[in-house]
PyMOL Python script that loads the backbone (N, CA, C, O; Angstrom):
from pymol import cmd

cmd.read_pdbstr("""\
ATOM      1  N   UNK A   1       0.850  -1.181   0.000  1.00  0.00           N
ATOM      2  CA  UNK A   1       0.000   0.000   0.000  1.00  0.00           C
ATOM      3  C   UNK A   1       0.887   1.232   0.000  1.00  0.00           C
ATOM      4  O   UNK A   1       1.623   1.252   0.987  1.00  0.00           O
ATOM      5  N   UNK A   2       1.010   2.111  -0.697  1.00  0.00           N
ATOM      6  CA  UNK A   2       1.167   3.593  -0.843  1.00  0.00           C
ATOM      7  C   UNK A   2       1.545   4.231   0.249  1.00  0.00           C
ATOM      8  O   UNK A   2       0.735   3.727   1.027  1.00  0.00           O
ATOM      9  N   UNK A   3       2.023   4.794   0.746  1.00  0.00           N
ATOM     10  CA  UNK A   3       2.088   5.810   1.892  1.00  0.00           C
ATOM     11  C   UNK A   3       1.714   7.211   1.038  1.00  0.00           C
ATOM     12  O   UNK A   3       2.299   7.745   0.095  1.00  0.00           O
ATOM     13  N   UNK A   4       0.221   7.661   1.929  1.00  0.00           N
ATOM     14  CA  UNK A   4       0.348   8.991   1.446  1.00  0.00           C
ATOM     15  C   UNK A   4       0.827  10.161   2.136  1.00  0.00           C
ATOM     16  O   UNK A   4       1.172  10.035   3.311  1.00  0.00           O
ATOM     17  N   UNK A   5       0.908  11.507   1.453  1.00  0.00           N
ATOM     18  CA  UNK A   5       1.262  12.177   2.253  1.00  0.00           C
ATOM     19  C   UNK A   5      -0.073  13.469   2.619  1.00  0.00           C
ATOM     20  O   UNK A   5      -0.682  14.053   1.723  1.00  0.00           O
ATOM     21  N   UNK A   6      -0.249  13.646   3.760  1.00  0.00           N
ATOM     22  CA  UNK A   6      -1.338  14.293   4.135  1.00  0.00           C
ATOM     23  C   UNK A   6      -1.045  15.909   3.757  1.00  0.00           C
ATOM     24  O   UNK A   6      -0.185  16.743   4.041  1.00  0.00           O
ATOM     25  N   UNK A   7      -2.329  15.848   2.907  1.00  0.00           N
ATOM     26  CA  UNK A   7      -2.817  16.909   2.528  1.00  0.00           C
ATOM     27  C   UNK A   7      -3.400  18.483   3.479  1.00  0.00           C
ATOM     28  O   UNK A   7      -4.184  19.355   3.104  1.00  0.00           O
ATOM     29  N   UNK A   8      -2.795  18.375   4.519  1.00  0.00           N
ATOM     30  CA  UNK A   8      -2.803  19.257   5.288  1.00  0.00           C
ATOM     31  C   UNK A   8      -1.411  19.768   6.100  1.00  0.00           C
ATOM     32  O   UNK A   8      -0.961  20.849   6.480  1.00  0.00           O
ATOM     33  N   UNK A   9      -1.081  18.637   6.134  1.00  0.00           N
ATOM     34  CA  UNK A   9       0.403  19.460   6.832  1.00  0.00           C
ATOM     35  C   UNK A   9       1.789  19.091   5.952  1.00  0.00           C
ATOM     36  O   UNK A   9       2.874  19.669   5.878  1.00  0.00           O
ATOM     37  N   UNK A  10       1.189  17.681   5.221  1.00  0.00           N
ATOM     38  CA  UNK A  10       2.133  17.525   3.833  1.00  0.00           C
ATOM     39  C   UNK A  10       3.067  16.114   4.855  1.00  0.00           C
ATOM     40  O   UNK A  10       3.312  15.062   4.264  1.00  0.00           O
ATOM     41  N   UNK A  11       3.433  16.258   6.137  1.00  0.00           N
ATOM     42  CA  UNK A  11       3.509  14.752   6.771  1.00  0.00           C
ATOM     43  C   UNK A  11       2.907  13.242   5.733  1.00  0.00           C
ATOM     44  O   UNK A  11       1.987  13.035   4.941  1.00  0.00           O
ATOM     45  N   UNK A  12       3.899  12.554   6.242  1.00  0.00           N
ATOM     46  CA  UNK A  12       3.516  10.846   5.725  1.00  0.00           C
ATOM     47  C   UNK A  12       2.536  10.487   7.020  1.00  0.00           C
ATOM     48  O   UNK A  12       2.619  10.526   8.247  1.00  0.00           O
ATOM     49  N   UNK A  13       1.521  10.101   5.975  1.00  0.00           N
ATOM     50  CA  UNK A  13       0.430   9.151   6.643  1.00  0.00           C
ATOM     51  C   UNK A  13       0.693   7.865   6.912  1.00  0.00           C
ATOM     52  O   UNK A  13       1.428   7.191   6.191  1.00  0.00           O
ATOM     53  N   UNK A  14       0.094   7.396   8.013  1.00  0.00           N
ATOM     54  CA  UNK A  14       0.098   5.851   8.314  1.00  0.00           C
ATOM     55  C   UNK A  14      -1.695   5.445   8.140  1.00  0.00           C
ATOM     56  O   UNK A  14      -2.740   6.071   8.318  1.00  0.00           O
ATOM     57  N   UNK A  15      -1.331   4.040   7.695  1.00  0.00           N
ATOM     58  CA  UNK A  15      -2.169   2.955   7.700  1.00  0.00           C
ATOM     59  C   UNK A  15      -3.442   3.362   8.842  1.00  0.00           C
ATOM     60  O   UNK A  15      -3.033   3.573   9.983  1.00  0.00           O
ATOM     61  N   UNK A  16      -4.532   3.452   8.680  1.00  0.00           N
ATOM     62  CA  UNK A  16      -5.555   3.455   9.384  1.00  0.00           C
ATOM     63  C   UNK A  16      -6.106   2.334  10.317  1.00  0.00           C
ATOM     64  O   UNK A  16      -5.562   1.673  11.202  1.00  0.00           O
ATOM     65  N   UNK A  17      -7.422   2.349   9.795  1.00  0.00           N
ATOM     66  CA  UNK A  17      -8.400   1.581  10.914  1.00  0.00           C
ATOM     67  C   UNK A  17      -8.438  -0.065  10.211  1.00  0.00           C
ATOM     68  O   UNK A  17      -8.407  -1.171  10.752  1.00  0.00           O
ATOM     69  N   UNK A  18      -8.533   0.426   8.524  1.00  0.00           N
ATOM     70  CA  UNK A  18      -9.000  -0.391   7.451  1.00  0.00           C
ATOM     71  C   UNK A  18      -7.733  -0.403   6.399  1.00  0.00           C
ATOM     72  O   UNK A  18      -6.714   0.185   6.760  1.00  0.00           O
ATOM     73  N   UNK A  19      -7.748  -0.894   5.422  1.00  0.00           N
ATOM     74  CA  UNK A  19      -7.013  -0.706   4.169  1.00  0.00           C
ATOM     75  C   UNK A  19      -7.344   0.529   3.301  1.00  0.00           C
ATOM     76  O   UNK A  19      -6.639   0.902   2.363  1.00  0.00           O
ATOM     77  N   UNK A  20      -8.495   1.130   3.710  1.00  0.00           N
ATOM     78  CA  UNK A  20      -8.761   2.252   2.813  1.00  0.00           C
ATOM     79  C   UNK A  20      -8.241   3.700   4.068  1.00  0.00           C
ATOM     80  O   UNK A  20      -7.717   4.742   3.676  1.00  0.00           O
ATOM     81  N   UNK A  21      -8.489   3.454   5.249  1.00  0.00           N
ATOM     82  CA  UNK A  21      -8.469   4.745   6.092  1.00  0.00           C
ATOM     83  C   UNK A  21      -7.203   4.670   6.088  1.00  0.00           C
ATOM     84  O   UNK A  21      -6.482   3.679   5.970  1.00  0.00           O
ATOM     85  N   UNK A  22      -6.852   6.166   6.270  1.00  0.00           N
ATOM     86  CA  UNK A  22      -5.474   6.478   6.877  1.00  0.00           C
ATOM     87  C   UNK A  22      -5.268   8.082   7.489  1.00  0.00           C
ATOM     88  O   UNK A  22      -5.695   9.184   7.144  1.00  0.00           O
ATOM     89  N   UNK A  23      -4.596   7.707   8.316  1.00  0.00           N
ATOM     90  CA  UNK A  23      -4.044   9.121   9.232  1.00  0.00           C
ATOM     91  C   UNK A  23      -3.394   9.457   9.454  1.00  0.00           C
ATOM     92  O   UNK A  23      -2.500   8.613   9.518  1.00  0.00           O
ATOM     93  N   UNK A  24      -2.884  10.967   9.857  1.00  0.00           N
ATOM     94  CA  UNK A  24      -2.088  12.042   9.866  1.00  0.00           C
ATOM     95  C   UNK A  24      -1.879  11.755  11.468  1.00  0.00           C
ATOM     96  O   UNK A  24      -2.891  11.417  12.083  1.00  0.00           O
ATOM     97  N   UNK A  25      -0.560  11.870  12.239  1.00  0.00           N
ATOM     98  CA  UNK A  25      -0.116  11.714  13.509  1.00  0.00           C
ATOM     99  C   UNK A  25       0.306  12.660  13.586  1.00  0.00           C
ATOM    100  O   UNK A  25       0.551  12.826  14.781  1.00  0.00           O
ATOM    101  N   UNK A  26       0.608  13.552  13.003  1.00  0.00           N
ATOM    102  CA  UNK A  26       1.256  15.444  12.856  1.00  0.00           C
ATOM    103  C   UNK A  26      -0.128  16.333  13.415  1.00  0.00           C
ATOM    104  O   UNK A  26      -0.079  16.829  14.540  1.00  0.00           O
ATOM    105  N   UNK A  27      -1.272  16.487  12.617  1.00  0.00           N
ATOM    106  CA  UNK A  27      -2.230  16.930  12.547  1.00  0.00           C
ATOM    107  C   UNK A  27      -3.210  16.461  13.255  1.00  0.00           C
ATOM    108  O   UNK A  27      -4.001  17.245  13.779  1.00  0.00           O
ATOM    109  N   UNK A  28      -3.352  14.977  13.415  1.00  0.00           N
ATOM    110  CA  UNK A  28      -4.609  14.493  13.311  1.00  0.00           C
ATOM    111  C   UNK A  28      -5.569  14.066  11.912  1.00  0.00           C
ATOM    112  O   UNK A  28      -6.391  13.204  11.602  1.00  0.00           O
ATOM    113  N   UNK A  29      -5.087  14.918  11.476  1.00  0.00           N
ATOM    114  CA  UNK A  29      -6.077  14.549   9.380  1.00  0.00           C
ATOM    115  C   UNK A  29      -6.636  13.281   9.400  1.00  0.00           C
ATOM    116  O   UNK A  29      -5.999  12.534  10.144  1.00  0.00           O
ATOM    117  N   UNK A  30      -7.804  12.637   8.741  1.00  0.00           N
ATOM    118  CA  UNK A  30      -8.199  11.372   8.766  1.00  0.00           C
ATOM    119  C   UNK A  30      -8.636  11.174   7.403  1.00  0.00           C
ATOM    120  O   UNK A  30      -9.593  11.940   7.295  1.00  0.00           O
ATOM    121  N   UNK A  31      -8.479  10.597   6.340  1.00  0.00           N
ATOM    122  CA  UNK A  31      -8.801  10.175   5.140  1.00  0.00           C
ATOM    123  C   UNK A  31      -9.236   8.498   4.478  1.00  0.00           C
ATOM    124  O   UNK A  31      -9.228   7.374   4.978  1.00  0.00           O
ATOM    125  N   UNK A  32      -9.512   8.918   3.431  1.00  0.00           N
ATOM    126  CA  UNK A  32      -9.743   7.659   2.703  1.00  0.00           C
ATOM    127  C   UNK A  32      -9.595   7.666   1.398  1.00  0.00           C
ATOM    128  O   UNK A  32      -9.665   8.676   0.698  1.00  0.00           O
ATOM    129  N   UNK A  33      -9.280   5.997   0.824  1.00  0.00           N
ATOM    130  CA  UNK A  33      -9.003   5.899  -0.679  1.00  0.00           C
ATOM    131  C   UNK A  33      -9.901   5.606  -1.330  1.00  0.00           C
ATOM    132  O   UNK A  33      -9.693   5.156  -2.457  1.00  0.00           O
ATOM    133  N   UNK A  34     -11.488   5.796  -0.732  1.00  0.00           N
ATOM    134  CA  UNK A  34     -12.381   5.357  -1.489  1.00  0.00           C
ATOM    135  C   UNK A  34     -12.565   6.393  -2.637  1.00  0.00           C
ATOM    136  O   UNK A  34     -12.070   7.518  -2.709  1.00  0.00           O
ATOM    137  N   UNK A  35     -13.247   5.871  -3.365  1.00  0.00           N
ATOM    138  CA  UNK A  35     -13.476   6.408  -4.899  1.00  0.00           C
ATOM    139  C   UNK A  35     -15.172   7.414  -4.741  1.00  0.00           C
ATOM    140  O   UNK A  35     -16.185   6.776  -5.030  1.00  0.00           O
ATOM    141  N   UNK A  36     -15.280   8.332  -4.466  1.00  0.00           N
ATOM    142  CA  UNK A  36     -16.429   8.924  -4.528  1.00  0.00           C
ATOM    143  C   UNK A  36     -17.779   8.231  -5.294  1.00  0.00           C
ATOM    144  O   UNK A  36     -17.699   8.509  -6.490  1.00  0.00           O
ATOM    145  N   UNK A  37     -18.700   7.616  -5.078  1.00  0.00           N
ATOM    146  CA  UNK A  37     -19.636   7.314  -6.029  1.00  0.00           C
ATOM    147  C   UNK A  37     -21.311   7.784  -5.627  1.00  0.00           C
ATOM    148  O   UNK A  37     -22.385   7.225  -5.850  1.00  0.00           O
ATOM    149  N   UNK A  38     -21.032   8.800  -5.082  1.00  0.00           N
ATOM    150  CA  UNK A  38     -22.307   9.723  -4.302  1.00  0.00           C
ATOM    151  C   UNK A  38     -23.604   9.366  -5.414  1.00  0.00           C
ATOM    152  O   UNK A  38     -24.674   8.814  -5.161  1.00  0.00           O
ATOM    153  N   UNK A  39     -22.981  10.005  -7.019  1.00  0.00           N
ATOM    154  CA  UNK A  39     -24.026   9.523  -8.108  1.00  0.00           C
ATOM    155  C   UNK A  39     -23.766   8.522  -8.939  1.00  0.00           C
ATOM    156  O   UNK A  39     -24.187   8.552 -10.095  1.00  0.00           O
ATOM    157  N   UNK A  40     -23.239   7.784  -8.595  1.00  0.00           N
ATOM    158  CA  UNK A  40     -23.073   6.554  -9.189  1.00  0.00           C
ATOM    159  C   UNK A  40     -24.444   5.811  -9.317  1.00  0.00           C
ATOM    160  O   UNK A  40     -25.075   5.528  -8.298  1.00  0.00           O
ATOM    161  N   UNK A  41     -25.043   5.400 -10.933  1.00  0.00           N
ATOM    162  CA  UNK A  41     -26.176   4.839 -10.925  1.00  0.00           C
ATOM    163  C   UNK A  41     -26.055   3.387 -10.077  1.00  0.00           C
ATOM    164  O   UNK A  41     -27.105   3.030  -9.544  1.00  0.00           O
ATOM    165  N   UNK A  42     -24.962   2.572  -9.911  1.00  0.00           N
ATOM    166  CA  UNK A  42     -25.152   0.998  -9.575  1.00  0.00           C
ATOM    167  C   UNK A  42     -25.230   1.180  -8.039  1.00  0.00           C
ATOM    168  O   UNK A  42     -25.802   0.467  -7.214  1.00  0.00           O
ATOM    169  N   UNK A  43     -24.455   2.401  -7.848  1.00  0.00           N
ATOM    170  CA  UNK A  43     -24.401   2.460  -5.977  1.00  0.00           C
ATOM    171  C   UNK A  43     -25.771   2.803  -5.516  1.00  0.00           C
ATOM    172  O   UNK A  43     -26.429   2.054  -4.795  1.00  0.00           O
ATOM    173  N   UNK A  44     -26.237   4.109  -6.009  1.00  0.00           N
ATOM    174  CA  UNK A  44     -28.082   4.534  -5.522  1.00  0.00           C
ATOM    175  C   UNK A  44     -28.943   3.441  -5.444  1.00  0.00           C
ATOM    176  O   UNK A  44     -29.755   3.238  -4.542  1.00  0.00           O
ATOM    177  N   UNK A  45     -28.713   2.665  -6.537  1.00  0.00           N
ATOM    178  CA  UNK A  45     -29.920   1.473  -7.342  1.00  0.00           C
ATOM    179  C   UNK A  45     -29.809   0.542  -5.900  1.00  0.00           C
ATOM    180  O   UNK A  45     -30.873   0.111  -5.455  1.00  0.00           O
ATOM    181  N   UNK A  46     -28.571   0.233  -5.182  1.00  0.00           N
ATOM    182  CA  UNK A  46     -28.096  -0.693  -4.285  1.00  0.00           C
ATOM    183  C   UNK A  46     -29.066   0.217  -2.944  1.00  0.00           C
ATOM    184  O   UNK A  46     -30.010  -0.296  -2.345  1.00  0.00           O
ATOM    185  N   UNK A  47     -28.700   1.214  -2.773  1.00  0.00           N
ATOM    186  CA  UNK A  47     -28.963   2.040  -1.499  1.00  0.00           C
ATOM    187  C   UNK A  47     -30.837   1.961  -1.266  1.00  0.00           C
ATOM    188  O   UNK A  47     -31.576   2.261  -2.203  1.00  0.00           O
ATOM    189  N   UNK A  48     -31.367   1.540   0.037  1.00  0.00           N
ATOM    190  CA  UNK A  48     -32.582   1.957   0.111  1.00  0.00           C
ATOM    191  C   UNK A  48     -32.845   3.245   0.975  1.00  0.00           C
ATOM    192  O   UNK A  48     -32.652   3.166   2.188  1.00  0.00           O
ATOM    193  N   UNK A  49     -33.148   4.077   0.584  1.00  0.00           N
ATOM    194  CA  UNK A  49     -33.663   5.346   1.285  1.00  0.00           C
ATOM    195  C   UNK A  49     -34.575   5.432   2.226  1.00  0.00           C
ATOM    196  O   UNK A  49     -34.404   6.202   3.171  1.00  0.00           O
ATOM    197  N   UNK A  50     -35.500   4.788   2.137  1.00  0.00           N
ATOM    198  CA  UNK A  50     -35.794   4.529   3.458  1.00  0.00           C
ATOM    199  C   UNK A  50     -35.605   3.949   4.817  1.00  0.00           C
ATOM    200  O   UNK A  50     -35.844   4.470   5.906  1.00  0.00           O
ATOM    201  N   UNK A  51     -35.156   2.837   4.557  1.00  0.00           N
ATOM    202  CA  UNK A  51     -34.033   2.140   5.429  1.00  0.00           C
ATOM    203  C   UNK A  51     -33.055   2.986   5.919  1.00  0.00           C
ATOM    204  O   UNK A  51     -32.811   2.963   7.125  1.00  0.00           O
ATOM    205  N   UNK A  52     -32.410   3.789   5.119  1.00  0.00           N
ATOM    206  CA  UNK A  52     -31.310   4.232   5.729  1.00  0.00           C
ATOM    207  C   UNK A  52     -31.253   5.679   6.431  1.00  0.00           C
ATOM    208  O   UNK A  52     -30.301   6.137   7.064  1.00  0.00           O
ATOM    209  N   UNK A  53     -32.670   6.379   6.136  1.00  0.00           N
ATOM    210  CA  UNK A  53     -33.477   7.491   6.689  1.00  0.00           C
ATOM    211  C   UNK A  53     -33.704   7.129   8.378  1.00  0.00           C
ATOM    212  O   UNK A  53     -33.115   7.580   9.360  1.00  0.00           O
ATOM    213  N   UNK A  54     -34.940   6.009   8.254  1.00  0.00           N
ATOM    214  CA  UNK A  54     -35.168   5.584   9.024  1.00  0.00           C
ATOM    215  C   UNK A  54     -33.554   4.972  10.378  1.00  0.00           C
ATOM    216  O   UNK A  54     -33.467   5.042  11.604  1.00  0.00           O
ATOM    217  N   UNK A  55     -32.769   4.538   9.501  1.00  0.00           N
ATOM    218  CA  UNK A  55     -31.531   3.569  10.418  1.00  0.00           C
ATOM    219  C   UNK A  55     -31.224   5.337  11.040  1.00  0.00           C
ATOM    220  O   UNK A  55     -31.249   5.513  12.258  1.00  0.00           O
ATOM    221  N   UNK A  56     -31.082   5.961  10.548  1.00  0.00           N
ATOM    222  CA  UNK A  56     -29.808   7.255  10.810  1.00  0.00           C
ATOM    223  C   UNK A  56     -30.828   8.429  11.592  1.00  0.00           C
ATOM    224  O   UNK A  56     -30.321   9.387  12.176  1.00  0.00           O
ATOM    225  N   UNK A  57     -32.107   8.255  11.534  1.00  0.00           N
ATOM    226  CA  UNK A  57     -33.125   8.900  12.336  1.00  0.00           C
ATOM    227  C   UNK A  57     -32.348   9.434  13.613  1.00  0.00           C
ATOM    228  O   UNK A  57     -31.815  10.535  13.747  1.00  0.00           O
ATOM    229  N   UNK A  58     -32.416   8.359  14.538  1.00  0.00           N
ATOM    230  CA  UNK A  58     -32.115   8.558  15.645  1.00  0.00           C
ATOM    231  C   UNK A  58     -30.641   9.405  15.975  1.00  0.00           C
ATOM    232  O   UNK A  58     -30.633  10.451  16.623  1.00  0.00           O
ATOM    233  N   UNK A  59     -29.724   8.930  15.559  1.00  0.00           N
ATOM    234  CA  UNK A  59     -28.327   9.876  15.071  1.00  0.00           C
ATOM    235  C   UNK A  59     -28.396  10.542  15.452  1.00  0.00           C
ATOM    236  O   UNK A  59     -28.054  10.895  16.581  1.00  0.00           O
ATOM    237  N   UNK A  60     -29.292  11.415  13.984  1.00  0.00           N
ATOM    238  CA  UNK A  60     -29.380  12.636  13.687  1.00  0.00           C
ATOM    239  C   UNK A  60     -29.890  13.638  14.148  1.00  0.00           C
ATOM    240  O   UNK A  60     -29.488  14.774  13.893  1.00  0.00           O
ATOM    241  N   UNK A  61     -31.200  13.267  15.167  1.00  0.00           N
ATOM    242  CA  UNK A  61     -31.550  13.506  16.021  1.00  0.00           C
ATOM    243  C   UNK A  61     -30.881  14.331  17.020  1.00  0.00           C
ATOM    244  O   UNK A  61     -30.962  15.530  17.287  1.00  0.00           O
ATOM    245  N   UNK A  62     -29.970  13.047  17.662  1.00  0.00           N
ATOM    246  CA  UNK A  62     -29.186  13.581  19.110  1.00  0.00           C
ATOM    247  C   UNK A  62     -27.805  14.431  18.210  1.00  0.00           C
ATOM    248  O   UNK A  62     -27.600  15.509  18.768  1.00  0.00           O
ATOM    249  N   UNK A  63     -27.211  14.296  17.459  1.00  0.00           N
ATOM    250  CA  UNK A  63     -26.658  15.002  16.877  1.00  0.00           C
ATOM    251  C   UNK A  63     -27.013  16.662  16.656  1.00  0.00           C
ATOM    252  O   UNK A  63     -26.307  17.579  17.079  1.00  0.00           O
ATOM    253  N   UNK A  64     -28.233  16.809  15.919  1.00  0.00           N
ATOM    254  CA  UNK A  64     -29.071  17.871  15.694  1.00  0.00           C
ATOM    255  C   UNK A  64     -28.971  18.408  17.095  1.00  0.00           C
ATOM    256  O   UNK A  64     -28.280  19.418  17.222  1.00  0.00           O
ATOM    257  N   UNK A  65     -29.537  17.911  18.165  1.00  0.00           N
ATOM    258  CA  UNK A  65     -29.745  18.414  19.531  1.00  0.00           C
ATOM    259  C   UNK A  65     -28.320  19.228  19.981  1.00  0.00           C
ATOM    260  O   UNK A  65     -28.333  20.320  20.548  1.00  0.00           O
ATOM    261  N   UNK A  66     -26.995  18.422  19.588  1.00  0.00           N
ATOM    262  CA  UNK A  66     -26.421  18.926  20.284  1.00  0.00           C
ATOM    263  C   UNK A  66     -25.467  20.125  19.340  1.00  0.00           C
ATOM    264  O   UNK A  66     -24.752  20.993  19.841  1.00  0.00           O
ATOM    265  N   UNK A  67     -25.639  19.941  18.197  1.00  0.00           N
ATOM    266  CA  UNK A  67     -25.132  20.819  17.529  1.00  0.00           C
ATOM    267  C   UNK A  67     -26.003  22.021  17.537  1.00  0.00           C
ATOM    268  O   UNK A  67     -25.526  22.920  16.844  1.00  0.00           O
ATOM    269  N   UNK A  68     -27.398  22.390  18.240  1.00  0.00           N
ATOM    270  CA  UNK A  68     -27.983  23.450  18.497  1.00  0.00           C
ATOM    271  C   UNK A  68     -27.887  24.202  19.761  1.00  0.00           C
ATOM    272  O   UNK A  68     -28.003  25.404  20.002  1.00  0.00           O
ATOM    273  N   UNK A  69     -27.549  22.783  20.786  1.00  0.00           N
ATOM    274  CA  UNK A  69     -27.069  23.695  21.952  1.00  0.00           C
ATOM    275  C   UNK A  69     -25.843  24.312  22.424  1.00  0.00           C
ATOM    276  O   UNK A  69     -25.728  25.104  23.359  1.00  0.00           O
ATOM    277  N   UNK A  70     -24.394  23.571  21.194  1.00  0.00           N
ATOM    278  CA  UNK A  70     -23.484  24.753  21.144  1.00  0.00           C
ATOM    279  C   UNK A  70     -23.781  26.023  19.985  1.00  0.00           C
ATOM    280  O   UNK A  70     -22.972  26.940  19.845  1.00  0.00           O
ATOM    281  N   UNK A  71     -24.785  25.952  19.355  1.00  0.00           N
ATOM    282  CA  UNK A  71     -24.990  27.060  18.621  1.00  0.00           C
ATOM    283  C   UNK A  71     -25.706  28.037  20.022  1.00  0.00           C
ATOM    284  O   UNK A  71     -25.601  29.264  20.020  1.00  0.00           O
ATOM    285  N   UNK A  72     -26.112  27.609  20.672  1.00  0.00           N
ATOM    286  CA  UNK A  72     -27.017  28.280  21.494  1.00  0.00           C
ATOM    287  C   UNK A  72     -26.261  28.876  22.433  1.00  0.00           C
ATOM    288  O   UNK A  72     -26.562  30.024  22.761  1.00  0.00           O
ATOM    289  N   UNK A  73     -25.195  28.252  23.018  1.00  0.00           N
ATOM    290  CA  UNK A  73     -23.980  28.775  23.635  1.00  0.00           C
ATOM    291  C   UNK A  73     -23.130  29.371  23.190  1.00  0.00           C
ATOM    292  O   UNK A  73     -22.463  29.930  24.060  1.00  0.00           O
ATOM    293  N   UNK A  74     -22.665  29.610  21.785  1.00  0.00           N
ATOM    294  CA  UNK A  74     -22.209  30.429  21.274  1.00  0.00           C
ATOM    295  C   UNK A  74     -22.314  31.405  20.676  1.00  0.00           C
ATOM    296  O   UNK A  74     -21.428  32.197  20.353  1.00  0.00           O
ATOM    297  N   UNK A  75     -23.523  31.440  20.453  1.00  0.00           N
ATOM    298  CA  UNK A  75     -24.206  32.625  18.981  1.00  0.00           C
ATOM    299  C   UNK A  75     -23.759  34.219  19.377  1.00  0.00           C
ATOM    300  O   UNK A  75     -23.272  35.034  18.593  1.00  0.00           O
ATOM    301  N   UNK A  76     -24.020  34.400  20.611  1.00  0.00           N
ATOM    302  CA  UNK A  76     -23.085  35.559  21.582  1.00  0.00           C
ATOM    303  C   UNK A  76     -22.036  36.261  21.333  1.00  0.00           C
ATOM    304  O   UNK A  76     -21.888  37.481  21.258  1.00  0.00           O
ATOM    305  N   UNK A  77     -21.068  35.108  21.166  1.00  0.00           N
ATOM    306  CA  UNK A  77     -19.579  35.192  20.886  1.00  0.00           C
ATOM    307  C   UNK A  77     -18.601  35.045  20.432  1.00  0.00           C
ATOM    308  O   UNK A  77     -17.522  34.516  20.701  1.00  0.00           O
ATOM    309  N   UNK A  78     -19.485  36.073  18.962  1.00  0.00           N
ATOM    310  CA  UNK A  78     -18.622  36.304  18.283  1.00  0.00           C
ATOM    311  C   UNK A  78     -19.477  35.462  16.662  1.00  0.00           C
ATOM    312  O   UNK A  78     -20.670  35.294  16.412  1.00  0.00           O
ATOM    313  N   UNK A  79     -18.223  35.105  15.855  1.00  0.00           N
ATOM    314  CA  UNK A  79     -19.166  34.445  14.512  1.00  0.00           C
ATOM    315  C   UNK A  79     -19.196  33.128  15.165  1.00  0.00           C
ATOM    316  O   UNK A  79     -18.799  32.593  16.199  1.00  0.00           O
ATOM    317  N   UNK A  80     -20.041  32.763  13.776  1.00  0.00           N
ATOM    318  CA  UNK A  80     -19.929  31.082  13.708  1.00  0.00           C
ATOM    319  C   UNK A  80     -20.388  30.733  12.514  1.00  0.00           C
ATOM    320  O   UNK A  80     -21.390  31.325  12.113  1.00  0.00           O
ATOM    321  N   UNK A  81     -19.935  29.970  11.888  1.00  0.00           N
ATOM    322  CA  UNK A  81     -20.385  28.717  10.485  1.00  0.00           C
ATOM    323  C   UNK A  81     -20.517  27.539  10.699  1.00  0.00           C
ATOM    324  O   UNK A  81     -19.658  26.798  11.179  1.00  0.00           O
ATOM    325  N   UNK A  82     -21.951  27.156  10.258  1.00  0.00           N
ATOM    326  CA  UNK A  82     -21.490  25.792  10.403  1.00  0.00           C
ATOM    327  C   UNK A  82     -22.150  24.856   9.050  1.00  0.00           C
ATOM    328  O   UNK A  82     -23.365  24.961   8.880  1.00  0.00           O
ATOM    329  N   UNK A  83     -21.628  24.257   8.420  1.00  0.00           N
ATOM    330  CA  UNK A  83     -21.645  24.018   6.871  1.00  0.00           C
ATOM    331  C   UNK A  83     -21.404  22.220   7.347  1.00  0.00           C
ATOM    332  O   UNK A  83     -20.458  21.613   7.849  1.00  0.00           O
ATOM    333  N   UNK A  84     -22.813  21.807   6.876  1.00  0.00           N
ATOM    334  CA  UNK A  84     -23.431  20.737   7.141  1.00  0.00           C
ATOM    335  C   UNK A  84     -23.292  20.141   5.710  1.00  0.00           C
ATOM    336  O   UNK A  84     -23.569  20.821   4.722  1.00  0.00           O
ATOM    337  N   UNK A  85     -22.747  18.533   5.597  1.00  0.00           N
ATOM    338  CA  UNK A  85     -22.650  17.906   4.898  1.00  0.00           C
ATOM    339  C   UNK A  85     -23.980  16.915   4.761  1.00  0.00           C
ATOM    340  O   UNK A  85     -24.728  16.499   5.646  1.00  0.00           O
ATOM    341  N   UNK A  86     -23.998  16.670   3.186  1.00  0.00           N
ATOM    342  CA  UNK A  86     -24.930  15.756   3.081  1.00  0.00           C
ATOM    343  C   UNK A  86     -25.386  15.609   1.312  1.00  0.00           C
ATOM    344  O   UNK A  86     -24.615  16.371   0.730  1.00  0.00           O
ATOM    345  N   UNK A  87     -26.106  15.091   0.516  1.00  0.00           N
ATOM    346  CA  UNK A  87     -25.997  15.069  -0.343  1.00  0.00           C
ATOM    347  C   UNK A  87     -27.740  15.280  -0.606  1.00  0.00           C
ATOM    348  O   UNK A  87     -28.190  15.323  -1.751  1.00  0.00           O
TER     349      UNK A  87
END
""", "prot")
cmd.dss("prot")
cmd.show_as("cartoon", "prot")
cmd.util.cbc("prot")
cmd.orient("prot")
């Protein structure tokens, strides 16, 4: 496998969790070699949306919760962004 070099501090990455993850011990950085296939027709066709709505419900939920109550603690002081991923 490759050693890459992390794209943030430019440090050699080590071997991750998996064969695809790998991480930055300089930084922290965390990556992967997967191949993007967000619109990939064979990957969607595979994916059920409801199932996976439903599986990630709860998550997102307590997630949501708590990413509003440091907005709520912070909004005060000073800026803030917060740029939510998702497709």
């Amino acid at each position: 496998m490759n050693t890459l070099n992390c794209p943030i501090c430019s440090t050699k990455c080590s071997n991750g969790l998996t064969n695809w993850h790998f991480k930055c011990h300089n930084c922290n950085y965390e990556g992967s070699r997967l191949l993007p296939s967000i619109n990939d027709s064979m990957t969607s066709n595979m994916m059920n949306e409801e199932l996976r709505a439903n599986g990630l419900y709860n998550l997102r939920k307590k997630n949501f919760n708590i990413i509003s109550s440091l907005i709520e603690r912070k909004k005060n002081h000073g800026k803030l962004l917060e740029v939510g991923s998702a497709h």
